[in-house]
PDB file as gemmi writes it, atoms N, CA and C in Angstrom:
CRYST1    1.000    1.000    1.000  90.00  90.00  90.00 P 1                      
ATOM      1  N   UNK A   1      79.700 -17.612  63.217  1.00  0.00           N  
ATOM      2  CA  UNK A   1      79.484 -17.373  61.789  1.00  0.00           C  
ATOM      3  C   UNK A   1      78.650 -18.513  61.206  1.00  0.00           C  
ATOM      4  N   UNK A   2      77.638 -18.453  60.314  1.00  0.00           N  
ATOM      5  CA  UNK A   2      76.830 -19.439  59.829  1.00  0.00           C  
ATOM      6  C   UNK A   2      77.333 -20.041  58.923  1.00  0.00           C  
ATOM      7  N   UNK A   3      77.271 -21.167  58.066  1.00  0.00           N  
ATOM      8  CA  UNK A   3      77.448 -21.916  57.082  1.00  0.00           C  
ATOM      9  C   UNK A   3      76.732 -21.203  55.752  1.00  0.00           C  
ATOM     10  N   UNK A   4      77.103 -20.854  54.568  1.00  0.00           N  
ATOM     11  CA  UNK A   4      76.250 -20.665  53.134  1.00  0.00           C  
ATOM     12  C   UNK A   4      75.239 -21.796  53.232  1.00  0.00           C  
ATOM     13  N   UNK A   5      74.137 -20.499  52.938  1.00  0.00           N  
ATOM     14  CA  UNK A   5      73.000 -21.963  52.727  1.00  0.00           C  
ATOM     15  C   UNK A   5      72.059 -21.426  54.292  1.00  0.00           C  
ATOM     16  N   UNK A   6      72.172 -21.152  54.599  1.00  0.00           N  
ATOM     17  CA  UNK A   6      71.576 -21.204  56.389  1.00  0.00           C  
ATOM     18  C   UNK A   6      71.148 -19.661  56.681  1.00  0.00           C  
ATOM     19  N   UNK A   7      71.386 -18.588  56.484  1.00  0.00           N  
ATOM     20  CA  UNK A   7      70.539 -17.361  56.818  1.00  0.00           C  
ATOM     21  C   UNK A   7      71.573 -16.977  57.737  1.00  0.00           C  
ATOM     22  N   UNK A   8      71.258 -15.978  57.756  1.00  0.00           N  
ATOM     23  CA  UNK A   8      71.572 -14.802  59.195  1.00  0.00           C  
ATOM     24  C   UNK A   8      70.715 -14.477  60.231  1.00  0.00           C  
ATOM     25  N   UNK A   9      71.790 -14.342  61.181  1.00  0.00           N  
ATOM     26  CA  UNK A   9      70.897 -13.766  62.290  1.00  0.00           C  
ATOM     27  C   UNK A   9      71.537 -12.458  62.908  1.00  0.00           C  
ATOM     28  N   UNK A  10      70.787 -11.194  63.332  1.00  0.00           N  
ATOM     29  CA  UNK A  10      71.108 -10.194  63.242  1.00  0.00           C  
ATOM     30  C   UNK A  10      70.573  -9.827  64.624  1.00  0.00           C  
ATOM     31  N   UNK A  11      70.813  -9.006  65.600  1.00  0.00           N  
ATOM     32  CA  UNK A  11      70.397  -8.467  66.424  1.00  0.00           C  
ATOM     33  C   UNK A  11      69.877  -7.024  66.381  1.00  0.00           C  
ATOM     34  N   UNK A  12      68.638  -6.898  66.477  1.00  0.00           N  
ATOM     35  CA  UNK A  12      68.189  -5.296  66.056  1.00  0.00           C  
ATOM     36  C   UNK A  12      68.088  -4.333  67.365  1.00  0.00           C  
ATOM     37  N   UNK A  13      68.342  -5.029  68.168  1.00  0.00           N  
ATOM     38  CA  UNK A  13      68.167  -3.586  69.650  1.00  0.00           C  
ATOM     39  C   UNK A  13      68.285  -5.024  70.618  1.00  0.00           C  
ATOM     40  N   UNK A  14      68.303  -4.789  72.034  1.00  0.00           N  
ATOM     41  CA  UNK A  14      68.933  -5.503  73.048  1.00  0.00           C  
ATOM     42  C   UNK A  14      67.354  -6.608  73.391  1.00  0.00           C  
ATOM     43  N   UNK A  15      66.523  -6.639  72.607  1.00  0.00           N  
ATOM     44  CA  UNK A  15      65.332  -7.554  72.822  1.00  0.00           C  
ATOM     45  C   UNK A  15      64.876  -7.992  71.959  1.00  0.00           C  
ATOM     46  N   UNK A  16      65.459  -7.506  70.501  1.00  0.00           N  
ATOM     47  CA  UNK A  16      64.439  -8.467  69.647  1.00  0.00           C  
ATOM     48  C   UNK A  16      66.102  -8.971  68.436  1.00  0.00           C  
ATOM     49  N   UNK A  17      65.632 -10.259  67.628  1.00  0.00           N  
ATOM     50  CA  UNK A  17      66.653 -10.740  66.488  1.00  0.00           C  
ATOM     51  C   UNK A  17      66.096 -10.707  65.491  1.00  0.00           C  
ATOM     52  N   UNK A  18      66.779 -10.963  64.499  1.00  0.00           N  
ATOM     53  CA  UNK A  18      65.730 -10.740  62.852  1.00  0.00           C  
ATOM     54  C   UNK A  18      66.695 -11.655  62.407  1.00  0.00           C  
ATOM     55  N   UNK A  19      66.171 -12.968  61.774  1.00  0.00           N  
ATOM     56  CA  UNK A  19      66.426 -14.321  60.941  1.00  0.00           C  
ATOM     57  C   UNK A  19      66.541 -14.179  59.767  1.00  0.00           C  
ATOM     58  N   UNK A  20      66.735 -14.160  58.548  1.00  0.00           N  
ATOM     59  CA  UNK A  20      66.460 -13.310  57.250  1.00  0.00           C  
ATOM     60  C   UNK A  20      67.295 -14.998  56.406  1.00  0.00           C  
ATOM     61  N   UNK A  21      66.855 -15.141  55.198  1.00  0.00           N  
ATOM     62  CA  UNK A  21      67.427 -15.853  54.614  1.00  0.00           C  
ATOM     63  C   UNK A  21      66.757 -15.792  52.966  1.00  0.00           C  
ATOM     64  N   UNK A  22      67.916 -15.949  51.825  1.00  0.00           N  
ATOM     65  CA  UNK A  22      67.706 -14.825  50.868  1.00  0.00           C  
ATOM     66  C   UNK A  22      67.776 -16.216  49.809  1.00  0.00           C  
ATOM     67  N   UNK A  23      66.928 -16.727  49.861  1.00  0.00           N  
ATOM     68  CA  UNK A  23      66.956 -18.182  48.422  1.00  0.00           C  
ATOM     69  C   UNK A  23      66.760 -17.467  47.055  1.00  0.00           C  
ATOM     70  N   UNK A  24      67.297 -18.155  45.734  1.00  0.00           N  
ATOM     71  CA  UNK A  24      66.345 -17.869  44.225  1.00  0.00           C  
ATOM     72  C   UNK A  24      65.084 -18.702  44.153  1.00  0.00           C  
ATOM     73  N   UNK A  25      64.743 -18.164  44.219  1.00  0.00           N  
ATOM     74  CA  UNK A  25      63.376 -18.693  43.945  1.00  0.00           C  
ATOM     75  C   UNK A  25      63.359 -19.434  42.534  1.00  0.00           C  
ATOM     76  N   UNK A  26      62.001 -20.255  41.850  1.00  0.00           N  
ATOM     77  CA  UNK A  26      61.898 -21.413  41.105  1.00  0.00           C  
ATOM     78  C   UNK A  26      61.918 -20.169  40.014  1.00  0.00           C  
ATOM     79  N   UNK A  27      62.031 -18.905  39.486  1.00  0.00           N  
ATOM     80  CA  UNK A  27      61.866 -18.370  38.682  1.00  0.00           C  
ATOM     81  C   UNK A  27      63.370 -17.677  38.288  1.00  0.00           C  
ATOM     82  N   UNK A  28      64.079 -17.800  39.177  1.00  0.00           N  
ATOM     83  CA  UNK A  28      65.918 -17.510  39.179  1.00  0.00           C  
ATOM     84  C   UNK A  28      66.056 -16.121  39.957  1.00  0.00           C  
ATOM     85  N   UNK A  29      64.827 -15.172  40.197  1.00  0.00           N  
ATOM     86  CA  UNK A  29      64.756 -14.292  40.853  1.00  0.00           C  
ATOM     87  C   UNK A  29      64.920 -14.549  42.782  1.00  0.00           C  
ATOM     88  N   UNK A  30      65.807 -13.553  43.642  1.00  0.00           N  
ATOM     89  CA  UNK A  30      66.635 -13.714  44.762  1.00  0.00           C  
ATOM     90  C   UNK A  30      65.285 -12.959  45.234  1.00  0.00           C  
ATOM     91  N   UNK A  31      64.386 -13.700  46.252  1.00  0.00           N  
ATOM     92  CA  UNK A  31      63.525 -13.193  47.453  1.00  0.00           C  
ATOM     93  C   UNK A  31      64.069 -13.558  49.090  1.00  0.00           C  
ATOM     94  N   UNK A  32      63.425 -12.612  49.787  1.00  0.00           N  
ATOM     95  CA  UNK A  32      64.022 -12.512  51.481  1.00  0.00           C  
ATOM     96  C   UNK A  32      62.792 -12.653  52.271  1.00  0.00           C  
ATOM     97  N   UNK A  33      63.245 -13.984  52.813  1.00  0.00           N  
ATOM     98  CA  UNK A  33      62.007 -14.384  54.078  1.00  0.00           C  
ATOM     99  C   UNK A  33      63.056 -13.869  55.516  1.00  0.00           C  
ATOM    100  N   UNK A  34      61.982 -13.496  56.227  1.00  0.00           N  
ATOM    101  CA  UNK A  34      62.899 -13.298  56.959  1.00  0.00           C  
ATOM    102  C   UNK A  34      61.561 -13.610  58.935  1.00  0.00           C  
ATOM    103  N   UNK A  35      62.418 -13.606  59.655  1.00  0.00           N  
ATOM    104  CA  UNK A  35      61.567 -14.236  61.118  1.00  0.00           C  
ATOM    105  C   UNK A  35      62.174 -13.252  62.156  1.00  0.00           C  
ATOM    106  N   UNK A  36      61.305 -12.891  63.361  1.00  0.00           N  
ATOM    107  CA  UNK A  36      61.990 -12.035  64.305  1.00  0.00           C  
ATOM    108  C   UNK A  36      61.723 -13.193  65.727  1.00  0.00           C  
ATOM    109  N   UNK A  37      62.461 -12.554  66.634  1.00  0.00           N  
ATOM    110  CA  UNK A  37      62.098 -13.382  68.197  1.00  0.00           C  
ATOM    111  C   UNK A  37      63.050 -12.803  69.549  1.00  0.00           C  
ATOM    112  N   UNK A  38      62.539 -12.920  70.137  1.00  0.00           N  
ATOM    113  CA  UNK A  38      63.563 -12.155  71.655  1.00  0.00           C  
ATOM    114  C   UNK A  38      64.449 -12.937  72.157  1.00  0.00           C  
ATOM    115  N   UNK A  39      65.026 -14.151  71.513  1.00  0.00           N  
ATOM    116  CA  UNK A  39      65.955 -14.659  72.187  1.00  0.00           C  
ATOM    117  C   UNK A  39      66.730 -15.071  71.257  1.00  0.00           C  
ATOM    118  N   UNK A  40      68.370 -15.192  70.516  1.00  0.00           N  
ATOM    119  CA  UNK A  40      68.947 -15.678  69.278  1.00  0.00           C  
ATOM    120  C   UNK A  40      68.164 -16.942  69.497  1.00  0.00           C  
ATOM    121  N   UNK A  41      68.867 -17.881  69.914  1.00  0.00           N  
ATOM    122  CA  UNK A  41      68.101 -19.363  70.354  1.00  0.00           C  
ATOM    123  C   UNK A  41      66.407 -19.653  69.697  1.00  0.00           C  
ATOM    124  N   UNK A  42      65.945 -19.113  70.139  1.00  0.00           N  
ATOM    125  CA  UNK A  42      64.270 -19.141  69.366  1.00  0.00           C  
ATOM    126  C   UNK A  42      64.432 -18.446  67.976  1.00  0.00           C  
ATOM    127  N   UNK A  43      65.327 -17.423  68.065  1.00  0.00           N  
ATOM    128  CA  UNK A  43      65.413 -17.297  66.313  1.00  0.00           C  
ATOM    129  C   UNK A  43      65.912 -18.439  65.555  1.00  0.00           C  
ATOM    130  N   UNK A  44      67.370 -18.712  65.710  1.00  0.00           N  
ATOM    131  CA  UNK A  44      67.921 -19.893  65.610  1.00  0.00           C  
ATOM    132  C   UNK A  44      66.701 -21.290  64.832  1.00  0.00           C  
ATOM    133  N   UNK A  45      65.645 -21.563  65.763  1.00  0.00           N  
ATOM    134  CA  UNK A  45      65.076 -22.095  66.028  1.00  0.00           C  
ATOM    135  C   UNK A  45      63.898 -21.938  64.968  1.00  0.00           C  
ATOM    136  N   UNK A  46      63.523 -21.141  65.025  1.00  0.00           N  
ATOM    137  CA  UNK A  46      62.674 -20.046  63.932  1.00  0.00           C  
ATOM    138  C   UNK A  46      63.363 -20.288  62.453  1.00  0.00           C  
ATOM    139  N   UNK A  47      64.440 -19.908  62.328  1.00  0.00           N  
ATOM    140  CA  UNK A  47      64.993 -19.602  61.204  1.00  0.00           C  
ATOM    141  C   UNK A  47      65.306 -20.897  60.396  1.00  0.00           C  
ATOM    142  N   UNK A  48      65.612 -22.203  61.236  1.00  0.00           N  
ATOM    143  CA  UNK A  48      65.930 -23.328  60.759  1.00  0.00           C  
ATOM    144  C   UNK A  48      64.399 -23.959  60.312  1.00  0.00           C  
ATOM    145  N   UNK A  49      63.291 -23.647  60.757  1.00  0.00           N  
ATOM    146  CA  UNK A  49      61.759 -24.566  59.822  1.00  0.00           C  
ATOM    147  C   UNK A  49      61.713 -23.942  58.755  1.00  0.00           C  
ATOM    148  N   UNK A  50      62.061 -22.299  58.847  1.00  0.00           N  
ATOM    149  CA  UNK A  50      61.358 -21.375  57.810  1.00  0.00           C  
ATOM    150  C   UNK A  50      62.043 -21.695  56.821  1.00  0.00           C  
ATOM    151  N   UNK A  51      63.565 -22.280  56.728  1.00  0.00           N  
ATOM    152  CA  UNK A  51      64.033 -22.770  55.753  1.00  0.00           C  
ATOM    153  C   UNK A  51      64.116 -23.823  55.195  1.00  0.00           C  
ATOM    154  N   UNK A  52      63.607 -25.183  55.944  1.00  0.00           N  
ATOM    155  CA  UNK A  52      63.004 -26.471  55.449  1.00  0.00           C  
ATOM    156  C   UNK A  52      61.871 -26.041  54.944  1.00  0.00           C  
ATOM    157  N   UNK A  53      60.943 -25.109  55.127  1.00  0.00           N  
ATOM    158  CA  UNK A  53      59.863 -24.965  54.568  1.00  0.00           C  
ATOM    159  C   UNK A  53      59.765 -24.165  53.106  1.00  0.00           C  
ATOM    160  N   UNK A  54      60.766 -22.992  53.064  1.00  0.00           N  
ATOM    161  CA  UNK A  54      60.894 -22.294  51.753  1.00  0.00           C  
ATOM    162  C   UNK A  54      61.564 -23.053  50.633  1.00  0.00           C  
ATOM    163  N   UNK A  55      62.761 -24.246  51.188  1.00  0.00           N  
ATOM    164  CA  UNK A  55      63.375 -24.937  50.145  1.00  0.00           C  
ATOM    165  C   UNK A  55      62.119 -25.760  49.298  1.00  0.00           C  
ATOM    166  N   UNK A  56      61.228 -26.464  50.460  1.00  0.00           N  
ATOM    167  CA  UNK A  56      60.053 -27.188  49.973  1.00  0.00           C  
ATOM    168  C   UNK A  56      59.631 -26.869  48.870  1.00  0.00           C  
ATOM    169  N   UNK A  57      58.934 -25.874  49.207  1.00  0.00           N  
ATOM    170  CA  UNK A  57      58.051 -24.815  48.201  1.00  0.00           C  
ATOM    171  C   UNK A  57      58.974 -24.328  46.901  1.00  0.00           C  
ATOM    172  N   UNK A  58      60.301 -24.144  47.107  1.00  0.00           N  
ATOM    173  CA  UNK A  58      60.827 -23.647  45.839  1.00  0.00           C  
ATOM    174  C   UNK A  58      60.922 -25.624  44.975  1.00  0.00           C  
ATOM    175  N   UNK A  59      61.086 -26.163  46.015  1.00  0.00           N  
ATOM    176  CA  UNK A  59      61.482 -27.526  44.776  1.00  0.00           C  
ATOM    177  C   UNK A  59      60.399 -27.759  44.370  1.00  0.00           C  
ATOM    178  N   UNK A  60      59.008 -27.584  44.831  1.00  0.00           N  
ATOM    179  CA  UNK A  60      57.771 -27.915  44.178  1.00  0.00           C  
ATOM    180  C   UNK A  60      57.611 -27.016  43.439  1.00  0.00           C  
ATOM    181  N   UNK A  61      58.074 -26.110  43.547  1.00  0.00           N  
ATOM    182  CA  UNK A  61      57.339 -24.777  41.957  1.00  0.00           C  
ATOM    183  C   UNK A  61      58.238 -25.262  40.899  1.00  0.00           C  
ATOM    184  N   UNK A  62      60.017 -25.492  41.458  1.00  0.00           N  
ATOM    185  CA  UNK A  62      60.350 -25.934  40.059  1.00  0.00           C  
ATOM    186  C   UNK A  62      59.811 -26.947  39.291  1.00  0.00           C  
ATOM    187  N   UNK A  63      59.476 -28.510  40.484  1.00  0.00           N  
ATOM    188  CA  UNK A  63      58.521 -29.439  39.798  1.00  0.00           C  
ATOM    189  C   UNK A  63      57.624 -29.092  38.840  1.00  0.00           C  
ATOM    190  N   UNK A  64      56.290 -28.238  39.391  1.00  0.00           N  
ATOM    191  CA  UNK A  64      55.767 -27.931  38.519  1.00  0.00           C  
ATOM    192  C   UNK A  64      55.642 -26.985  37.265  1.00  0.00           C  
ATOM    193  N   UNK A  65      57.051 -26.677  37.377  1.00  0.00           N  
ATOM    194  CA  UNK A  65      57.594 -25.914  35.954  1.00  0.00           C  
ATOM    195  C   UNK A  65      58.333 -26.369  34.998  1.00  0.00           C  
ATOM    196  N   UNK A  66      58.260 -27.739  35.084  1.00  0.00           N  
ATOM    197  CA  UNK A  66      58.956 -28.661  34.342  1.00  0.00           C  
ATOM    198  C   UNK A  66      57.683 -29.680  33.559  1.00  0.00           C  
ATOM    199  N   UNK A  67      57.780 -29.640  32.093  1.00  0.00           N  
ATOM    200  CA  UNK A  67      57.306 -30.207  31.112  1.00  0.00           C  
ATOM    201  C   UNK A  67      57.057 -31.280  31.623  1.00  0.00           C  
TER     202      UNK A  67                                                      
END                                                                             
């Protein structure tokens, strides 16, 4: 089971995973990035940049939405 905060990982058929992780975005509105890969492990793997990378981007939009 994952920790809140960290995404899911889902198995869609016996070869591929789907990573999905559901942030608010800098506008308060809930968007879904989500990553596929053939092994949990490389999703895993996958799923943990895509979310150092989306937090990034949401703390810089709020930055620049601030007076």
């Amino acid at each position: 089971m994952q920790k809140p905060g960290t995404g899911g990982i889902y198995e869609l058929n016996d070869h591929l995973y789907e990573g999905r992780y559901s942030p608010t975005n800098a506008q308060g509105k809930r968007e879904v990035h989500t990553v596929y890969a053939k092994t949990r492990e490389e999703c895993e793997a996958l799923l943990e940049k895509m979310i150092v990378e989306v937090r990034e981007r949401i703390k810089e939009e709020k930055r620049k939405m601030k007076p």
